[in-house]
Kinemage of the C-alpha trace (Angstrom):
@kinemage 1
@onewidth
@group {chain A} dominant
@subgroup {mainchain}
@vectorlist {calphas} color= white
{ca unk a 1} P 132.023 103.339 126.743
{ca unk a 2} L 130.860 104.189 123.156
{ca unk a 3} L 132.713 105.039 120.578
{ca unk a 4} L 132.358 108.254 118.480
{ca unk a 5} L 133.179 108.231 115.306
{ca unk a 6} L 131.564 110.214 112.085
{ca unk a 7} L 129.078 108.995 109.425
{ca unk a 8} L 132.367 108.344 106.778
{ca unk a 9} L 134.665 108.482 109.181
{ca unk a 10} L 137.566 106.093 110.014
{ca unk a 11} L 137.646 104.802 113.815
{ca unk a 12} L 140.696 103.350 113.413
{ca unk a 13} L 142.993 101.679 111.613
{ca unk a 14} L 146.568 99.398 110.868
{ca unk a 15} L 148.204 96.528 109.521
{ca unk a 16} L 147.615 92.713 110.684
{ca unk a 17} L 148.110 89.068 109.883
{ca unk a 18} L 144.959 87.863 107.765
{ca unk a 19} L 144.083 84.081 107.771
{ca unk a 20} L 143.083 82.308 104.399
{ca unk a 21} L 140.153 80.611 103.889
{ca unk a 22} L 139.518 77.129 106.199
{ca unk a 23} L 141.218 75.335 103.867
{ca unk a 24} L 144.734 77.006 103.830
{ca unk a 25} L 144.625 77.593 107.338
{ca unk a 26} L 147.906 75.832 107.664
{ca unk a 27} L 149.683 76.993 105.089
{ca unk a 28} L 151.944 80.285 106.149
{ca unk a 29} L 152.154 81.683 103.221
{ca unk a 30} L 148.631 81.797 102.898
{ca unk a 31} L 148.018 84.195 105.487
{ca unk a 32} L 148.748 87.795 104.403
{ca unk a 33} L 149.700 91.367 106.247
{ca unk a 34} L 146.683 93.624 105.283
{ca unk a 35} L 145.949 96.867 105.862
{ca unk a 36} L 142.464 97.509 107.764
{ca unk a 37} L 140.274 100.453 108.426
{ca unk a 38} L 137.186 100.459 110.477
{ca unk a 39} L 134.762 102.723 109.191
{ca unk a 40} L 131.294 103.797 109.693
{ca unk a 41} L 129.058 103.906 106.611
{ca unk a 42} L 125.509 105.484 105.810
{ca unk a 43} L 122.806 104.751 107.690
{ca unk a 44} L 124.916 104.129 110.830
{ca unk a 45} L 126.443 100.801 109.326
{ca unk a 46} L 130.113 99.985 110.003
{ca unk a 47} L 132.471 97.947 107.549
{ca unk a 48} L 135.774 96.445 108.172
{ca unk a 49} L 138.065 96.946 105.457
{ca unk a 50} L 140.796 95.518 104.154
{ca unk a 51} L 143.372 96.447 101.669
{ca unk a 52} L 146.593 95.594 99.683
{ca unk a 53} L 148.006 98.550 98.369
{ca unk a 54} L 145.158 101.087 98.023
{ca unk a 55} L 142.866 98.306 96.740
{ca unk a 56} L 140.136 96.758 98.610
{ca unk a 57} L 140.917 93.317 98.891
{ca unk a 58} L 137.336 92.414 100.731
{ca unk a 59} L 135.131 93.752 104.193
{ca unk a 60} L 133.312 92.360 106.965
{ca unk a 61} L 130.301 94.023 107.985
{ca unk a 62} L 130.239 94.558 111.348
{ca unk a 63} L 126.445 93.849 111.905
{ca unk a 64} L 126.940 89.969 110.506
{ca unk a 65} L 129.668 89.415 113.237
{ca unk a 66} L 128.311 86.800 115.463
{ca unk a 67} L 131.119 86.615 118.105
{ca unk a 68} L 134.513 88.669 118.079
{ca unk a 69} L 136.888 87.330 120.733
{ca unk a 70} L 141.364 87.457 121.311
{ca unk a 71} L 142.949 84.408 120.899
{ca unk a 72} L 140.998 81.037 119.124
{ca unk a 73} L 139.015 78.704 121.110
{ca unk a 74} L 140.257 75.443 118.931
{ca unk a 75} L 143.302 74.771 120.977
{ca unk a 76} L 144.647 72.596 118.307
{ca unk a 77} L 144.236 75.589 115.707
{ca unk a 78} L 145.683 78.325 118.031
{ca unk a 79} L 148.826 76.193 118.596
{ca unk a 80} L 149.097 75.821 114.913
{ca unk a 81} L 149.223 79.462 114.797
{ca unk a 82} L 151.157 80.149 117.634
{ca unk a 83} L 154.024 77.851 115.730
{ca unk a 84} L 153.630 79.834 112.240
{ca unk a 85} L 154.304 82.712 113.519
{ca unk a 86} L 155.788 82.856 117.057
{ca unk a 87} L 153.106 84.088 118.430
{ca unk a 88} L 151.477 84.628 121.640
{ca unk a 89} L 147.623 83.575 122.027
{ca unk a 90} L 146.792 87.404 122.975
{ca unk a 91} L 148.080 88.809 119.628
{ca unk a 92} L 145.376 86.805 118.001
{ca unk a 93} L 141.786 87.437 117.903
{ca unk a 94} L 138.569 85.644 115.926
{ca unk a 95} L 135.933 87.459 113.962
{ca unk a 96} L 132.785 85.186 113.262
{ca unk a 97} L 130.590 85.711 110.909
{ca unk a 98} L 127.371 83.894 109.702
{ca unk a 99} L 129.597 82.472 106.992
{ca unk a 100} L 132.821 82.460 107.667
{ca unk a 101} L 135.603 82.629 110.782
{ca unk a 102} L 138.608 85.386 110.605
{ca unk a 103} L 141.779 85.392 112.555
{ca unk a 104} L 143.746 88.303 112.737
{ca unk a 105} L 147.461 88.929 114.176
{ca unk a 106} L 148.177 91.828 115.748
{ca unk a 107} L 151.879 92.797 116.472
{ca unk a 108} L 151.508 93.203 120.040
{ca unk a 109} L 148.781 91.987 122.857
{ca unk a 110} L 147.553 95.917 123.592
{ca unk a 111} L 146.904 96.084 120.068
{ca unk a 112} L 144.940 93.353 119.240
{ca unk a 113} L 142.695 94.198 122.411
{ca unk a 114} L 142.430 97.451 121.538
{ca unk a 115} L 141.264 96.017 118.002
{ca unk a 116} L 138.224 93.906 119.556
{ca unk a 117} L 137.329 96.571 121.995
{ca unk a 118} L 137.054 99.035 119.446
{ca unk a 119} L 134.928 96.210 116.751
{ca unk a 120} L 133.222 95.171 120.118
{ca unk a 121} L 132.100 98.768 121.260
{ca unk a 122} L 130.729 99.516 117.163
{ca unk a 123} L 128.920 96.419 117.205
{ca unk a 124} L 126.651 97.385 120.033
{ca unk a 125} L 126.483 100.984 119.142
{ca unk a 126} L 125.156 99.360 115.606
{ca unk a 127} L 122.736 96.828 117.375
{ca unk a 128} L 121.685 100.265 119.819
{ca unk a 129} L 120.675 101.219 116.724
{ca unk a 130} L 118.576 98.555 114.636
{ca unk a 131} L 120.025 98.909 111.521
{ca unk a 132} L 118.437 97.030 108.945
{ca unk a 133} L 119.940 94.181 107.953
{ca unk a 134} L 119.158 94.056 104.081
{ca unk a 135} L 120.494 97.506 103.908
{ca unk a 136} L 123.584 96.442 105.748
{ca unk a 137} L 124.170 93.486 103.827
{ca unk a 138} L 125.477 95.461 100.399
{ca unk a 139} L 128.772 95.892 102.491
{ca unk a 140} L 129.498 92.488 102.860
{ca unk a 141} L 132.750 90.969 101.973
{ca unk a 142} L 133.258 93.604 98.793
{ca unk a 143} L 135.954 91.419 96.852
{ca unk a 144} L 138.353 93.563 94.248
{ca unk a 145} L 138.120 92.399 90.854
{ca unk a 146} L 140.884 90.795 88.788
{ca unk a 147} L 143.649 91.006 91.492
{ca unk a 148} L 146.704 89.075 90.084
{ca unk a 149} L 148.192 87.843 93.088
{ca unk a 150} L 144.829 85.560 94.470
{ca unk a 151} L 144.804 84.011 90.868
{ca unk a 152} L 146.013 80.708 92.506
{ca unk a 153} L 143.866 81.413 95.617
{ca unk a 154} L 139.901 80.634 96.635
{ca unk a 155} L 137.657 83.592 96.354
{ca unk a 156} L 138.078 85.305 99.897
{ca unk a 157} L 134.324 86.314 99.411
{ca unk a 158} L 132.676 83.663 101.676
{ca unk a 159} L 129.879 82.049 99.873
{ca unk a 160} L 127.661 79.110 100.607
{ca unk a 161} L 129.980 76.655 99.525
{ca unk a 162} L 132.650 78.117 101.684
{ca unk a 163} L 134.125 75.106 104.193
{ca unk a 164} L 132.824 76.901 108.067
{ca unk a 165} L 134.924 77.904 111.075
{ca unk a 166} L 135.757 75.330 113.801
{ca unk a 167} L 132.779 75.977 116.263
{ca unk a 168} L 130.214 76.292 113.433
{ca unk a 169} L 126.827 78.386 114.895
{ca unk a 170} L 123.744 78.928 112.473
{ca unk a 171} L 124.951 79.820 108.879
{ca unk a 172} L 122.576 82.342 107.079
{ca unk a 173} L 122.293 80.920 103.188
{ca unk a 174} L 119.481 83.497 102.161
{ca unk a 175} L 121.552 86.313 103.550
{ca unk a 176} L 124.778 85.049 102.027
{ca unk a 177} L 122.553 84.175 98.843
{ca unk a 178} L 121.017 87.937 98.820
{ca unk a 179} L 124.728 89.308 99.625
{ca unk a 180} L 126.063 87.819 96.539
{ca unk a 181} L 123.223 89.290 94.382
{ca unk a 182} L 123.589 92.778 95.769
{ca unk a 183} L 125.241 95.739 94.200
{ca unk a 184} L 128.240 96.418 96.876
{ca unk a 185} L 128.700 99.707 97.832
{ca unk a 186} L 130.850 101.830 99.928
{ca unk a 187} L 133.564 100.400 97.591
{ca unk a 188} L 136.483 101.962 95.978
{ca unk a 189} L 134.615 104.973 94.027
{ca unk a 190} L 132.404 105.610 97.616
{ca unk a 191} L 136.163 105.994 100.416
{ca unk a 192} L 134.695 108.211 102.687
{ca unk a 193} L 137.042 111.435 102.115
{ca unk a 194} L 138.562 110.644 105.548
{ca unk a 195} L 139.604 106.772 104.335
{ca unk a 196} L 140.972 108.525 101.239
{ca unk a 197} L 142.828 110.971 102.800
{ca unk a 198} L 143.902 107.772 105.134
{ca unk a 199} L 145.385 106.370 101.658
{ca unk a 200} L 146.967 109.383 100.621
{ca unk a 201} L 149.214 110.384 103.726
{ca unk a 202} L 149.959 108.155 106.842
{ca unk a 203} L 149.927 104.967 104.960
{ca unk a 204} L 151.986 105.804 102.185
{ca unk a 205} L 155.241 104.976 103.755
{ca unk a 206} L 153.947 101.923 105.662
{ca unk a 207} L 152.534 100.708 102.597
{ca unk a 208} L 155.818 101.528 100.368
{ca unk a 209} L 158.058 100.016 102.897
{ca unk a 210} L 156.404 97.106 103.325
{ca unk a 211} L 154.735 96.481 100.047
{ca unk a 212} L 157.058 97.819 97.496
{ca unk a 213} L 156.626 94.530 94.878
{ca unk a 214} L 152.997 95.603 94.248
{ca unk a 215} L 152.626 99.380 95.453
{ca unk a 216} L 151.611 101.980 93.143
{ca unk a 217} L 151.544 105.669 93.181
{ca unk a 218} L 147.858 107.088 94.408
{ca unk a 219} L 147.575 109.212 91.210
{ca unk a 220} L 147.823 105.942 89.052
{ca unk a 221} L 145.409 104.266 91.107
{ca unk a 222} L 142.565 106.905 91.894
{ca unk a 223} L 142.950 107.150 87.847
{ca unk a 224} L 141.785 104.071 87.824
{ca unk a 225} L 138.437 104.690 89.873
């Protein structure tokens, strides 16, 4: 069963547990609560967003996700995660890219299903409908610039250097190459009204709750824009 969603609209949307990069995979503190939107783009294209606040923090473009699957097939990496954070192996899924592996906690099995069956029903509608992939590629891992809380951190934006996920498949340099070199769009300044409005309302208390040490008000930060 497809799923219909607008050209700019959001298809859905919430909070989950977002590993670091390979490296820091073991360190707790290096995995962070973000806030993520699935969206679809022009040209049919859908993005996976995440955000701290009401900034973008990076995306994953749903056409470069090789495999999306719940729980982690590296038993010894899943138990790792399962101790951090008293988990069970259903509130986890994996997003793999050409470039890099994501694992995301959900708070609750039904929603981290619900998660890959809604990334998992996108990603054929966008295969049904052979986007191009040079086209696609500008919404690749946007990465907000001069955050001050990833000084101390590795770029999120997965490059060529960028250590790969435990079951490495083909990696794609002259795509990640040709990512790095194009303008990004569908960034900040180009929210789909329905993302902003997103921002503006249902999140606000969510975010201010749970992110009050770095949370601005929206009229500081769309000054900003």
């Amino acid at each position: 069963q497809n799923l219909i969603c607008p050209e700019g609209g959001v298809c859905k949307h919430g909070f989950l547990i977002k590993s670091p990069p390979l490296q820091l995979f073991s360190s707790q503190n290096s995995w962070k609560r973000r806030f993520f939107i699935l969206s679809k783009c022009s040209k049919g294209s859908y993005v996976l967003k995440y955000l701290k606040g009401q900034n973008i923090k990076g995306s994953i473009a749903v056409d470069q996700i090789v495999n999306i699957e719940v729980g982690i097939s590296n038993s010894e990496m899943m138990e790792t995660v399962r101790k951090m954070f008293k988990c069970l192996p259903d509130q986890v899924m994996s997003i793999q890219t050409g470039s890099r592996c994501y694992y995301l906690i959900g708070s609750s099995r039904q929603e981290t299903e619900d998660w890959v069956a809604v990334i998992s029903s996108v990603r054929r509608e966008a295969k049904g409908d052979g986007c191009c992939l040079q086209e696609s590629t500008v919404f690749f891992c946007m990465q907000e610039n001069g955050s001050s809380e990833d000084k101390n951190r590795p770029n999120s934006d997965p490059g060529p250097h960028q250590s790969q996920c435990d079951s490495p498949r083909g990696v794609f340099p002259s795509l990640v190459s040709r990512t790095n070199q194009t303008a990004l769009t569908c960034s900040e300044k180009n929210l789909g009204k329905s993302e902003e409005n997103l921002l503006l309302s249902d999140t606000d208390e969510d975010i201010k709750k749970d992110e009050e040490d770095y949370y601005q008000t929206p009229s500081s930060i769309l000054a900003k824009v």
